[in-house]
TIMI-2910 file (N, C-alpha, C, CB; in pm, 1 decimal, decimal comma, always signed):
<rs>
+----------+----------+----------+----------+----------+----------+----------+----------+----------+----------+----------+----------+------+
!      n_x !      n_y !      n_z !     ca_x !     ca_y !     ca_z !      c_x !      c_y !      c_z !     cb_x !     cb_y !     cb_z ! resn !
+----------+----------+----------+----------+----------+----------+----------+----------+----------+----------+----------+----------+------+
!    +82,6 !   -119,8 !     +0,0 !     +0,0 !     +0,0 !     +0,0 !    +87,1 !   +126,3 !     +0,0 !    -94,0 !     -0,2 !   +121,5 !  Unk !
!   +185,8 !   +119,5 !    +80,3 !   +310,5 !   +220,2 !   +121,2 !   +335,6 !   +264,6 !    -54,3 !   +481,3 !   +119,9 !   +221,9 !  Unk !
!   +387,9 !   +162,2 !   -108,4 !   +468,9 !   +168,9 !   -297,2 !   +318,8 !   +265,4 !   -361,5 !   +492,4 !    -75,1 !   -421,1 !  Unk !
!   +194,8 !   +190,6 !   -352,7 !   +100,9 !   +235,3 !   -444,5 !   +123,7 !   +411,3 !   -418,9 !    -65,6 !   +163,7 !   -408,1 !  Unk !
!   +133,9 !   +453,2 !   -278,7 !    +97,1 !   +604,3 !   -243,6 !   +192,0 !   +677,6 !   -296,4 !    +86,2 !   +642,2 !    -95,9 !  Unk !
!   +295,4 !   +637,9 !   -277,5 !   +449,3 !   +687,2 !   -333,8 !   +477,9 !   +686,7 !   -519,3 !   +574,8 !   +558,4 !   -256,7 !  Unk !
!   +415,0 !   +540,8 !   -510,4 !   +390,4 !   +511,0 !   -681,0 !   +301,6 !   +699,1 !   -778,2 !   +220,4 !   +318,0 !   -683,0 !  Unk !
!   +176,5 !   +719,9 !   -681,5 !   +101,1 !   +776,5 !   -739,3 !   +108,5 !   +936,2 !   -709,8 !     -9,2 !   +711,8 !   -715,4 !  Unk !
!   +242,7 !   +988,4 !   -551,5 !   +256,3 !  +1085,4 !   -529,1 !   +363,8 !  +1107,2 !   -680,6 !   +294,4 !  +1102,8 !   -375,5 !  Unk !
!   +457,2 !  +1000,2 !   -674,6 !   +563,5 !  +1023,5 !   -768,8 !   +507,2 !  +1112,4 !   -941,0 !   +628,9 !   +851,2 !   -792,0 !  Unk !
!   +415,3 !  +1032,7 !   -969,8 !   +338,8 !  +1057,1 !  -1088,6 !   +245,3 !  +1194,9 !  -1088,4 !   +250,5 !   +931,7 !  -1108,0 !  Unk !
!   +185,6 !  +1223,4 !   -949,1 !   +119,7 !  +1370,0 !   -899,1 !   +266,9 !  +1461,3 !   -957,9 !    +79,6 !  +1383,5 !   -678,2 !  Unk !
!   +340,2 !  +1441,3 !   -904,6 !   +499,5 !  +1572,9 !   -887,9 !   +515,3 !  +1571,1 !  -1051,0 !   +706,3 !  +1495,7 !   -776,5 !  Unk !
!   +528,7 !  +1410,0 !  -1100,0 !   +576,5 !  +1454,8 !  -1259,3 !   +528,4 !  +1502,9 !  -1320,0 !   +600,8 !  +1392,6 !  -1343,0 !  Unk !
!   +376,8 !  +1481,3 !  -1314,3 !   +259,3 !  +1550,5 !  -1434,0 !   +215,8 !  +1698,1 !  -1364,8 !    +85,3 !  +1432,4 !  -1455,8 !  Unk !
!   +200,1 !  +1780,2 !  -1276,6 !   +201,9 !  +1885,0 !  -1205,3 !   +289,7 !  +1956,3 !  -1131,6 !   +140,0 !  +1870,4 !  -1151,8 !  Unk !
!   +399,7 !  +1951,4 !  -1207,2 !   +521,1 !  +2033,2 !  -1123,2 !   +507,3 !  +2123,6 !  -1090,0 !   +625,9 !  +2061,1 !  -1163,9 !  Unk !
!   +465,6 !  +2230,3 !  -1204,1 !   +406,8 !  +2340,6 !  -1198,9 !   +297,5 !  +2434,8 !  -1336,2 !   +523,7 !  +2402,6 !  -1159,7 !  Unk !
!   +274,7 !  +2542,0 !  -1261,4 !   +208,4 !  +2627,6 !  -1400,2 !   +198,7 !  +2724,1 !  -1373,6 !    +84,8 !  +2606,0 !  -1460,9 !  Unk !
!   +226,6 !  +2824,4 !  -1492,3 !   +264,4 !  +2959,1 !  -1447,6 !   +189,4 !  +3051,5 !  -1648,1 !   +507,8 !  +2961,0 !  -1393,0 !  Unk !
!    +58,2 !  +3158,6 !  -1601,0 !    +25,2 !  +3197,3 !  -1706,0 !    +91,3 !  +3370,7 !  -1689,7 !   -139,1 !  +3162,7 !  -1726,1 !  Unk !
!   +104,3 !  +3422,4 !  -1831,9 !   +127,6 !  +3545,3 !  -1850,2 !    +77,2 !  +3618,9 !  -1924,6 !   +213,6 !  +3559,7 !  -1866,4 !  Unk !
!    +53,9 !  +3731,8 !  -1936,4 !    +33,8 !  +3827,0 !  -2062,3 !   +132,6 !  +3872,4 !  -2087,2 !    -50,6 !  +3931,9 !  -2060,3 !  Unk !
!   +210,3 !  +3846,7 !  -2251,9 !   +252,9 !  +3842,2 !  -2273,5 !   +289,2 !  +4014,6 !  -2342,8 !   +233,9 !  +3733,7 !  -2291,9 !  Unk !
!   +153,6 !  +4030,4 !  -2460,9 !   +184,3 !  +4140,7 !  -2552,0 !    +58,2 !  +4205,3 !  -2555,4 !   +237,8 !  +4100,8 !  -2694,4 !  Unk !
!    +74,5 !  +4302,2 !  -2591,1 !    -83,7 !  +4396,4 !  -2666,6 !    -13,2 !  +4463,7 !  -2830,3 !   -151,4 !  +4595,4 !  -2520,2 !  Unk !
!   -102,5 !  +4456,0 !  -2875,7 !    -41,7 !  +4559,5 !  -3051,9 !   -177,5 !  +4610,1 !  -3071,1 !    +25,9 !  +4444,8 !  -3241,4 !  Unk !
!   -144,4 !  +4685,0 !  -3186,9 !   -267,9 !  +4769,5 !  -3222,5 !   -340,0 !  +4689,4 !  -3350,3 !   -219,4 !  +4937,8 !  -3266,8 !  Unk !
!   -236,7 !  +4603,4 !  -3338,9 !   -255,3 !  +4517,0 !  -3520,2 !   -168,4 !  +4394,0 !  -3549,2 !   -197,5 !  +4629,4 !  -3664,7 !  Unk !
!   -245,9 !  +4304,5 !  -3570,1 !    -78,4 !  +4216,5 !  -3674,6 !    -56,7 !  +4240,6 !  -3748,8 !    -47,7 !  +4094,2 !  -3728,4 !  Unk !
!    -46,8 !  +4340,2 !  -3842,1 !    +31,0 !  +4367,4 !  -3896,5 !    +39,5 !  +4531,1 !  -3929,1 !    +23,8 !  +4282,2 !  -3982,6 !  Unk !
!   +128,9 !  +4565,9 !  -3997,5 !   +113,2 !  +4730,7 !  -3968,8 !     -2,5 !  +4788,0 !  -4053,7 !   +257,9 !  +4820,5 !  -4012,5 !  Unk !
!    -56,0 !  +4932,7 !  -4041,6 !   -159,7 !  +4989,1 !  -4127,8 !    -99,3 !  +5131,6 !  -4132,1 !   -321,5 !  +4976,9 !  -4068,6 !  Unk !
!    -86,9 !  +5142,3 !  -4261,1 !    -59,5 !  +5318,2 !  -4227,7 !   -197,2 !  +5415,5 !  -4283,1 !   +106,3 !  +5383,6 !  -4335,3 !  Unk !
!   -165,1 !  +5537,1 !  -4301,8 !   -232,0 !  +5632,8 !  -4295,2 !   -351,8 !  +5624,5 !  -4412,9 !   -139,9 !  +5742,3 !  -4297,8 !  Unk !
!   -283,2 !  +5556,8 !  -4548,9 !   -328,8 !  +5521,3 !  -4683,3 !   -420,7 !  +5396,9 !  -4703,0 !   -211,7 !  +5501,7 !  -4763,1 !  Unk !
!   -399,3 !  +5336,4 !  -4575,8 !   -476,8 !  +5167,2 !  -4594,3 !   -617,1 !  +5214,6 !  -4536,5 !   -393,2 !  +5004,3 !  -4476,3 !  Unk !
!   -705,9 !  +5128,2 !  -4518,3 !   -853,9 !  +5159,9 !  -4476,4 !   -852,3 !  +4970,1 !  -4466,0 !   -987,1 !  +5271,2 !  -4621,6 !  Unk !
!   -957,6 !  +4971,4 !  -4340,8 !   -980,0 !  +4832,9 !  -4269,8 !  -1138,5 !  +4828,6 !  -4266,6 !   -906,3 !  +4821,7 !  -4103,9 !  Unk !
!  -1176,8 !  +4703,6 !  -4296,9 !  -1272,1 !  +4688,9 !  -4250,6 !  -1309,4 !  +4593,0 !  -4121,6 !  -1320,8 !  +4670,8 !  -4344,1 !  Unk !
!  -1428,6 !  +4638,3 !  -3994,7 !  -1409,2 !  +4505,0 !  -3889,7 !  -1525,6 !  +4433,4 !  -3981,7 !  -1450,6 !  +4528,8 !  -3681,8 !  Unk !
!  -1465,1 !  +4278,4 !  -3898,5 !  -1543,0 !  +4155,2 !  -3950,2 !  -1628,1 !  +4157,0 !  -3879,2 !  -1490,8 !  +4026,4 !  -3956,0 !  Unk !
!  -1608,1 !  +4136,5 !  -3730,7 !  -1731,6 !  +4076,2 !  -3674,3 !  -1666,2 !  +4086,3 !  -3526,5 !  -1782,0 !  +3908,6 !  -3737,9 !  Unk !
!  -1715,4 !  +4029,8 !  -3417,4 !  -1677,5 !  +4000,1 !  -3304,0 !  -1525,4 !  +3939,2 !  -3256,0 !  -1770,1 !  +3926,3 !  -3278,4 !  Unk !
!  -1474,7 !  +3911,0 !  -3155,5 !  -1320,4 !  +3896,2 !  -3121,4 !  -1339,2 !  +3746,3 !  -3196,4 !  -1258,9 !  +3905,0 !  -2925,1 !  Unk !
!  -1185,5 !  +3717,0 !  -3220,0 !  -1126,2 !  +3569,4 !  -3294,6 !  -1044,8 !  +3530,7 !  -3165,3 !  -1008,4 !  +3586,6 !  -3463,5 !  Unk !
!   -999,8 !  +3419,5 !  -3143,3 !   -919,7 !  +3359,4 !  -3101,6 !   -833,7 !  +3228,9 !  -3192,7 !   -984,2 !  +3332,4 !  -2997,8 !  Unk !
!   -673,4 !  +3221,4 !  -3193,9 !   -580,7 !  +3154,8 !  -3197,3 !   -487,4 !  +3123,3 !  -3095,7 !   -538,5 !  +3190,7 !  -3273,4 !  Unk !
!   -503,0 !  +2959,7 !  -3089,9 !   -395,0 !  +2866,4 !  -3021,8 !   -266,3 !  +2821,0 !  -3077,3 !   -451,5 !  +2752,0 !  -2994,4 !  Unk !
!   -204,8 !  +2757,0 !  -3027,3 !    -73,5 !  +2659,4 !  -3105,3 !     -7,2 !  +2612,0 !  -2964,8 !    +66,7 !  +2767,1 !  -3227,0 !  Unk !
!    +47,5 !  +2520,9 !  -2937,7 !    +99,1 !  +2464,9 !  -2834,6 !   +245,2 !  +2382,9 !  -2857,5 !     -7,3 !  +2382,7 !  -2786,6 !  Unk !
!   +363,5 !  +2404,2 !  -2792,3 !   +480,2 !  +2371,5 !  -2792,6 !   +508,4 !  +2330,7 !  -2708,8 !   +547,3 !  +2432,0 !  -2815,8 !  Unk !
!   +644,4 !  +2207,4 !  -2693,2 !   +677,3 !  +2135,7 !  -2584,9 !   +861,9 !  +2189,9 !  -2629,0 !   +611,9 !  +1940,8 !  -2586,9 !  Unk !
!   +894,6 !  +2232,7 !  -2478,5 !  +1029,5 !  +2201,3 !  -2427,4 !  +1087,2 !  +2138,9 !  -2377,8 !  +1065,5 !  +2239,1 !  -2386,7 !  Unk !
!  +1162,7 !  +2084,1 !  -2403,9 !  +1242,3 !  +2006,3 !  -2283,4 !  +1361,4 !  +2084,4 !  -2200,9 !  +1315,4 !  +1874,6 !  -2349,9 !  Unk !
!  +1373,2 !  +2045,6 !  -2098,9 !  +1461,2 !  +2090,7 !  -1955,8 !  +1565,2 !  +2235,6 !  -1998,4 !  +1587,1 !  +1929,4 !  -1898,5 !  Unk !
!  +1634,9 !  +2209,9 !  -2115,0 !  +1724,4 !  +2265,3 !  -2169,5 !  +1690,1 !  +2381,2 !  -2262,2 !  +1786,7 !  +2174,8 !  -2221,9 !  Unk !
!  +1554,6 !  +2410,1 !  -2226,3 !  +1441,2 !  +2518,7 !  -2365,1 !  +1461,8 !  +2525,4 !  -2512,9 !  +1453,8 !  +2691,1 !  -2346,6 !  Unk !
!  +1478,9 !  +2340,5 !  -2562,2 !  +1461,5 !  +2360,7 !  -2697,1 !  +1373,6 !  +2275,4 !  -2756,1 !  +1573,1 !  +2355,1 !  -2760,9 !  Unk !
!  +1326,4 !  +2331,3 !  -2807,6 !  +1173,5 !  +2293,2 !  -2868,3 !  +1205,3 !  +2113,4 !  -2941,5 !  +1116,7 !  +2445,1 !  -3030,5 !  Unk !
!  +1052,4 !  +2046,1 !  -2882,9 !  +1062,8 !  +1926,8 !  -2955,1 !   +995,8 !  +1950,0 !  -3072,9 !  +1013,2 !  +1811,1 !  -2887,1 !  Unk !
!  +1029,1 !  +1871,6 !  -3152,1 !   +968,9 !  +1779,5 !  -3315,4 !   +829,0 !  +1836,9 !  -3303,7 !   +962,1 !  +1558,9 !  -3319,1 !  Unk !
!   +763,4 !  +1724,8 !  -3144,2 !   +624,9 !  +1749,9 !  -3179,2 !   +546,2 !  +1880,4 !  -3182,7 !   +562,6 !  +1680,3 !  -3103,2 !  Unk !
!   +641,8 !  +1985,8 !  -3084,4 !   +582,9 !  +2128,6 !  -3085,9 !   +558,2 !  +2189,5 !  -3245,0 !   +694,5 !  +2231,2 !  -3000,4 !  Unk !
!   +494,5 !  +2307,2 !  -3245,0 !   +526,4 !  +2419,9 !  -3339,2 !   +659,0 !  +2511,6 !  -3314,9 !   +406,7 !  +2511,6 !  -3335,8 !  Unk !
!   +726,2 !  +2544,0 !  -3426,0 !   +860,6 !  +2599,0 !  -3371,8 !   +829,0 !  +2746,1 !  -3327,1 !   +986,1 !  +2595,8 !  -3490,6 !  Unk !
!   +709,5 !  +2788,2 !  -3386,9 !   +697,1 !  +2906,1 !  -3379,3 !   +529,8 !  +2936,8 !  -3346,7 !   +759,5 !  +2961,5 !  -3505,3 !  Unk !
!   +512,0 !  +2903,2 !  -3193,9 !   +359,9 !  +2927,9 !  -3149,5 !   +295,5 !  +3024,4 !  -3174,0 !   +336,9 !  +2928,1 !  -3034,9 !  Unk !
!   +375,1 !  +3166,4 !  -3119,4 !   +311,2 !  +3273,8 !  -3116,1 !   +260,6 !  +3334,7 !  -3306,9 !   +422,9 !  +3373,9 !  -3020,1 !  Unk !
!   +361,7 !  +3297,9 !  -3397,1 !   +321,2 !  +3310,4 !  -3544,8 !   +165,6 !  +3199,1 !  -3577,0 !   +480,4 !  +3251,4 !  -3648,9 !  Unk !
!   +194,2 !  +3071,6 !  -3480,5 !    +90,7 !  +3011,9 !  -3532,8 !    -68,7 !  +3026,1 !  -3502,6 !   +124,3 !  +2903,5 !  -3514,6 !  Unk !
!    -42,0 !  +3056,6 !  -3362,4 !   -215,6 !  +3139,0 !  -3278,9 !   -254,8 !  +3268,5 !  -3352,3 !   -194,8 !  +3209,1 !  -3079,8 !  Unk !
!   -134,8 !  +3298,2 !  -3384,0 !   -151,6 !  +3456,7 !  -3489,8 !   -238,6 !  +3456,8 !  -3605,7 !     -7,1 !  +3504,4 !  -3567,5 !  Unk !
!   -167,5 !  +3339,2 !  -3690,4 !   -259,5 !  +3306,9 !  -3826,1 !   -369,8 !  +3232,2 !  -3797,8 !   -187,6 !  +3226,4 !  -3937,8 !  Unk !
!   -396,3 !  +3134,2 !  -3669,4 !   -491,1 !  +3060,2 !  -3680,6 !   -634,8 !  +3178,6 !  -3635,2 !   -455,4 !  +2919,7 !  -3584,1 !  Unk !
!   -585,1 !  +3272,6 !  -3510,0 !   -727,5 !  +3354,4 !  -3526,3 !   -748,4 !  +3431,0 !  -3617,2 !   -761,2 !  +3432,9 !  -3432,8 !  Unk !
!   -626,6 !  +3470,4 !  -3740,5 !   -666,0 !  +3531,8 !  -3809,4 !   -778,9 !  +3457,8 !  -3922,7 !   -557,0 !  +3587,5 !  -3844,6 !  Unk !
!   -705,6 !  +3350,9 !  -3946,5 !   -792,8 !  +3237,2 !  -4029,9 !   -978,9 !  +3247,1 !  -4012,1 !   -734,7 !  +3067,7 !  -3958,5 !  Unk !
!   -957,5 !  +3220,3 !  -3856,6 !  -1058,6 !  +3121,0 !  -3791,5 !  -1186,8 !  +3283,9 !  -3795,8 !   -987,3 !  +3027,6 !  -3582,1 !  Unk !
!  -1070,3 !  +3417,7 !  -3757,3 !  -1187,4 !  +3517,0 !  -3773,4 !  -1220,7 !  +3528,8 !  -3914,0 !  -1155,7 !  +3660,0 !  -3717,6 !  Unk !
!  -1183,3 !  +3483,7 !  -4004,1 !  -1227,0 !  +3525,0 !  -4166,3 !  -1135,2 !  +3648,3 !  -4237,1 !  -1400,8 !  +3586,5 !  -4166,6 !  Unk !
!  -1028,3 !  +3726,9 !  -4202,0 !  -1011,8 !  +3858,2 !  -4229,8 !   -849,1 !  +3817,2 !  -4283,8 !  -1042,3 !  +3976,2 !  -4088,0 !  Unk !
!   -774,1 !  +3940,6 !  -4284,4 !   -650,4 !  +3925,8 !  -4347,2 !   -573,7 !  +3968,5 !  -4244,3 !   -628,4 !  +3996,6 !  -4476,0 !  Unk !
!   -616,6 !  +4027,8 !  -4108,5 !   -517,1 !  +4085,7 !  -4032,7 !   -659,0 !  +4044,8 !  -3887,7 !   -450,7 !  +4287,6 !  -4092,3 !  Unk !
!   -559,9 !  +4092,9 !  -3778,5 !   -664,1 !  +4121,1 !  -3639,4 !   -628,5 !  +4264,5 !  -3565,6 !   -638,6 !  +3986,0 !  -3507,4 !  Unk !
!   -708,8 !  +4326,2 !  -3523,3 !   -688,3 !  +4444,4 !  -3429,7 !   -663,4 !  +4428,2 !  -3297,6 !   -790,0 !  +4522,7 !  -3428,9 !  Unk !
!   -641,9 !  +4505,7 !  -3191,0 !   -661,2 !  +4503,8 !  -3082,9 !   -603,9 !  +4348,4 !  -3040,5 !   -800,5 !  +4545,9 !  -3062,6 !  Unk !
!   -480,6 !  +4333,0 !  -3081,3 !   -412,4 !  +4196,0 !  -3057,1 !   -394,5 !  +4193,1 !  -2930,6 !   -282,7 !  +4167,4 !  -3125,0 !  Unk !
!   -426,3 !  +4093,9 !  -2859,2 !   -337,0 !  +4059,4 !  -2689,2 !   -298,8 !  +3913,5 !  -2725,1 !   -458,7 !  +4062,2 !  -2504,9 !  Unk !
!   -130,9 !  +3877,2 !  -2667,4 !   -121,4 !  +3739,1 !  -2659,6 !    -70,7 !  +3686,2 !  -2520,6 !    -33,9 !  +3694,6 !  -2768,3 !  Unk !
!   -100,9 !  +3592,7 !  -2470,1 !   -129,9 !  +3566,3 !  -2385,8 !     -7,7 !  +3390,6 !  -2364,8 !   -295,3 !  +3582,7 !  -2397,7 !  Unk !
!    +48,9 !  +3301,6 !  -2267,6 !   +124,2 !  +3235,4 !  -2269,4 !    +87,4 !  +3160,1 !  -2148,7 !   +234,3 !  +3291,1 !  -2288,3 !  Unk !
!   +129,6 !  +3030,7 !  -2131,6 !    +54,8 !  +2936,4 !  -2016,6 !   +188,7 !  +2841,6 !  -2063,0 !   -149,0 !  +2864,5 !  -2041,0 !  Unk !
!   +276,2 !  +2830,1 !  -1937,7 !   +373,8 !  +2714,7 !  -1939,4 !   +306,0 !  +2638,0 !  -1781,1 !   +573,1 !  +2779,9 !  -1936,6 !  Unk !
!   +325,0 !  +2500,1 !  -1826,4 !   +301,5 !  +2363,3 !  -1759,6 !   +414,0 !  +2322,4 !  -1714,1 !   +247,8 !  +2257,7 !  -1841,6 !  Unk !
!   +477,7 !  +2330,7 !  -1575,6 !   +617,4 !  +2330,0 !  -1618,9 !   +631,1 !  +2151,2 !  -1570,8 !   +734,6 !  +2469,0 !  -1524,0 !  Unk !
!   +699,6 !  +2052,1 !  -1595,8 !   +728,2 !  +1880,8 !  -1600,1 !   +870,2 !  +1901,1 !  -1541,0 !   +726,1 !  +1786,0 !  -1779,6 !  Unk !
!   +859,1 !  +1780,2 !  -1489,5 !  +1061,7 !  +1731,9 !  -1448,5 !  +1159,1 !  +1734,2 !  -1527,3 !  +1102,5 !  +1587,0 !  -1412,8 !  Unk !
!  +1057,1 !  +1726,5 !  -1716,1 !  +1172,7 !  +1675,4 !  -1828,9 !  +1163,4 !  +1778,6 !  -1901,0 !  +1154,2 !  +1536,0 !  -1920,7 !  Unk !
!  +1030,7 !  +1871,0 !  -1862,9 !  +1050,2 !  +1962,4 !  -1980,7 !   +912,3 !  +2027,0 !  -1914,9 !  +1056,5 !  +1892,2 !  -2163,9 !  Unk !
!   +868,5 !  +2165,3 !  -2094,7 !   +769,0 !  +2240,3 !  -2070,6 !   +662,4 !  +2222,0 !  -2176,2 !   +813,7 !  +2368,9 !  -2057,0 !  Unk !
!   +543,2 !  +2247,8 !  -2134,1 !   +393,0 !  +2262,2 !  -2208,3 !   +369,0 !  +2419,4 !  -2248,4 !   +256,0 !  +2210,0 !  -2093,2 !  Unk !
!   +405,1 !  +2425,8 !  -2333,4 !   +390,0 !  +2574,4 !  -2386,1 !   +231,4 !  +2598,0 !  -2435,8 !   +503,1 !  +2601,8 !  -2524,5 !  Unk !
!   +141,8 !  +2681,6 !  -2429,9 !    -32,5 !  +2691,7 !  -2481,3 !    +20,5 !  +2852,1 !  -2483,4 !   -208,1 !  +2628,8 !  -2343,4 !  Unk !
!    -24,3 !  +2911,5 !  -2648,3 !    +19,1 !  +3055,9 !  -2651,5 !   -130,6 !  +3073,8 !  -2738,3 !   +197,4 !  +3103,5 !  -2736,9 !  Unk !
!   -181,1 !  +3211,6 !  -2666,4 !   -323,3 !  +3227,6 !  -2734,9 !   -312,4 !  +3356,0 !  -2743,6 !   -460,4 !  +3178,8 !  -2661,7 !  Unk !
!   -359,9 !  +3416,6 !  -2883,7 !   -396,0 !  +3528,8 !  -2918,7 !   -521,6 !  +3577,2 !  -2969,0 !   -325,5 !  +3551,2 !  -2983,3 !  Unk !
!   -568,0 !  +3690,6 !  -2916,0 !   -747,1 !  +3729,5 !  -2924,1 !   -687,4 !  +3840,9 !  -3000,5 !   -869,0 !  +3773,8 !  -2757,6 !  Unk !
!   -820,7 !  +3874,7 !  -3033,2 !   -834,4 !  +4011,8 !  -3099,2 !   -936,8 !  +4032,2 !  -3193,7 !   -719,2 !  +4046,9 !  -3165,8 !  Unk !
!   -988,8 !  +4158,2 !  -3243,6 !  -1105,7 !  +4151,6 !  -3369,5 !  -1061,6 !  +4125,3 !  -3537,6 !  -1183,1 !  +4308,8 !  -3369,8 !  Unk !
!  -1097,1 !  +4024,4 !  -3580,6 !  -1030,6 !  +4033,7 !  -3692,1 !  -1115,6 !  +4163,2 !  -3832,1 !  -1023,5 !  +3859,4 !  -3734,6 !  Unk !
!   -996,8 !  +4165,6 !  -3916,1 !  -1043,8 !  +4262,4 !  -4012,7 !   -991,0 !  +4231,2 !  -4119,3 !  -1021,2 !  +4393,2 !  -3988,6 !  Unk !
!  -1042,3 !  +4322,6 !  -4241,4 !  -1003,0 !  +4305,5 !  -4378,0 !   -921,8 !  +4472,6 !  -4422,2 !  -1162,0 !  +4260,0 !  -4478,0 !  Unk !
!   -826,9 !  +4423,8 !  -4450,6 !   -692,8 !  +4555,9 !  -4473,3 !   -733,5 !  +4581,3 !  -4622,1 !   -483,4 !  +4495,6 !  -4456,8 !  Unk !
!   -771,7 !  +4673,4 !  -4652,7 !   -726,8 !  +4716,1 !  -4796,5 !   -572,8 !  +4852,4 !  -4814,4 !   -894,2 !  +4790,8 !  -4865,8 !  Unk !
!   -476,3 !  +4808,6 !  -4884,9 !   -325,9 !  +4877,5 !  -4869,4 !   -376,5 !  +4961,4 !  -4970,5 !   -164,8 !  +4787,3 !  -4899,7 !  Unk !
!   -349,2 !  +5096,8 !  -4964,5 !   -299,8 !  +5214,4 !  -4995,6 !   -489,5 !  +5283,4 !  -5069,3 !   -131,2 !  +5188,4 !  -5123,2 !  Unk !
!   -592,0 !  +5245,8 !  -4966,6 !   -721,3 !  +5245,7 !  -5033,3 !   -762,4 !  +5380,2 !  -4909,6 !   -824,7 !  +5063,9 !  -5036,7 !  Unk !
!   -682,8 !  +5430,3 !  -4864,5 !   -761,0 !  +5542,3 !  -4773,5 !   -704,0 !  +5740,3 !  -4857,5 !   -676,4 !  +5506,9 !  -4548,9 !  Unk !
!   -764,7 !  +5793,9 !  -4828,0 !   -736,2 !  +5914,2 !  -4926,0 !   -647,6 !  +6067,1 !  -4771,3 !   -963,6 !  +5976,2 !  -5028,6 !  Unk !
+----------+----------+----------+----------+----------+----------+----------+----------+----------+----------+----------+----------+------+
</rs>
């Protein structure tokens, strides 16, 4: 009975070491707009995920995305319908393990449709 408790504290510590979330960024845009462009909003806020694993030494495995924060970027841009998002915040959640890290990087914002050099 002693092994089972120890068995299952051992496995508590590995899978919950720790977790630690942040805000990371705010922008006005993903991507830039100048004075000449004109936007249209789509609709209500988008959200994009992507999730990466580290190991101990902070270098990204195989199975991660190499590049989360680019990928939550395009996926709410996708997922809102538009070519860009406004009012970007991204946001970061590490899981931290004995062998490594659980990276979850999410970015909100309203997505929109950019037209370049269409404002007078």
């Amino acid at each position: 009975m002693r092994t089972l408790k120890t068995g299952l504290l051992l496995v508590i510590v590995l899978v919950a070491a720790g977790c630690m979330t942040q805000n990371v960024g705010v922008a006005p845009s993903s991507t830039p707009i100048t004075g000449k462009d004109t936007y249209t909003v789509i609709g209500g806020k988008t959200t994009g995920r992507a999730y990466g694993f580290l190991n101990i030494f902070m270098i990204p495995f195989a199975l991660g995305e190499s590049n989360p924060s680019k990928m939550a970027t395009e996926r709410a841009i996708r997922k809102g319908g538009g070519n860009a998002i406004i009012e970007a915040t991204q946001s970061n959640s590490m899981i931290y393990l004995l062998l490594g890290y659980i990276l979850t990087t999410r970015v909100d914002g309203t997505p929109v449709n950019i037209e370049r050099g269409g404002g007078s």
